[in-house]
C-alpha positions in Angstrom: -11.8 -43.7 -59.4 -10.4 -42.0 -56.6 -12.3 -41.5 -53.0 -11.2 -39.7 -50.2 -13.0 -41.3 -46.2 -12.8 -40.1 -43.0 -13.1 -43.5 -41.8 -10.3 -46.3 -42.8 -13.2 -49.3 -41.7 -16.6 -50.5 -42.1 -18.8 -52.1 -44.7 -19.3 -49.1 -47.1 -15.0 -49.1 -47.3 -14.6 -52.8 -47.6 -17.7 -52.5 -50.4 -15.7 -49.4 -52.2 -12.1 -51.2 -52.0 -13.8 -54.3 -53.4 -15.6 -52.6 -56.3 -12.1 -51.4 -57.4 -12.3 -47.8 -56.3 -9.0 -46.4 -54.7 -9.9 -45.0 -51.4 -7.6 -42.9 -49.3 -9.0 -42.8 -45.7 -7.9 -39.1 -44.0 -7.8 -38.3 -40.2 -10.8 -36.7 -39.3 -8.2 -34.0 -37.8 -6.5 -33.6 -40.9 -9.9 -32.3 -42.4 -10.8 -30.0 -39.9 -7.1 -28.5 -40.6 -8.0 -28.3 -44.4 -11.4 -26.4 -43.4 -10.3 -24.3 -41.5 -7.8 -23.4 -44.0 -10.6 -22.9 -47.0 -13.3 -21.6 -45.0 -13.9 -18.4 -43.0 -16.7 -19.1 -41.1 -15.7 -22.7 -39.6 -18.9 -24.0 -40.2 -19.2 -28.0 -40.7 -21.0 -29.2 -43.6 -21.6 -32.3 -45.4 -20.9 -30.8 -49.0 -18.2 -29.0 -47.4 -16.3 -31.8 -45.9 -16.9 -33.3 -49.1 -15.5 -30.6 -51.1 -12.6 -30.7 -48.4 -11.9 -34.7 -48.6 -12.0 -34.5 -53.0 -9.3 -31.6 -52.9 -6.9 -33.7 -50.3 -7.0 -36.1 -52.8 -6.9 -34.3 -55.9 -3.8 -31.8 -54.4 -2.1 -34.3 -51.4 -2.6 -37.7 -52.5 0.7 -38.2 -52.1 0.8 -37.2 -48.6 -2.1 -40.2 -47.9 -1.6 -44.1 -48.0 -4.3 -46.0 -50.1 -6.2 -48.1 -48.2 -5.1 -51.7 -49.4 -7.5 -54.6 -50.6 -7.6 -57.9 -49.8 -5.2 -61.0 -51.3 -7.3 -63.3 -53.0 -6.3 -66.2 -50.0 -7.9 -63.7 -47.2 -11.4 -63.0 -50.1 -11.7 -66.6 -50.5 
């Protein structure tokens, strides 16, 4: 599975990376540009900014750097 972050650190990333997920952390700037590009009023949501972060990733993930995990040396 596929999850787009604003954040590239933190326990919840490290947890998601871990558990095999493939998480593409996006500038915080970058989202506000894809809002403002979807939505009229420029209000900030949760659901939106969700909404936002899945469609950078569905449409642009090849525009965005995975975040990598860790070798098995640096895990043990």
């Amino acid at each position: 599975m596929t999850i787009g972050i604003e954040t590239d650190c933190g326990i919840r990333v490290s947890a998601l990376v871990a558990a095999g997920y493939q998480v593409f952390p996006i500038n915080r700037m970058s989202v506000a540009r894809y809002r403002d590009r979807h939505a009229t009023s420029g209000a900030k949501s949760d659901r939106g900014d969700a909404h936002v972060l899945a469609e950078i990733v569905r449409l642009d993930r090849a525009h965005h750097w995975p975040i990598a995990g860790d070798s098995a040396e640096v895990e043990a």
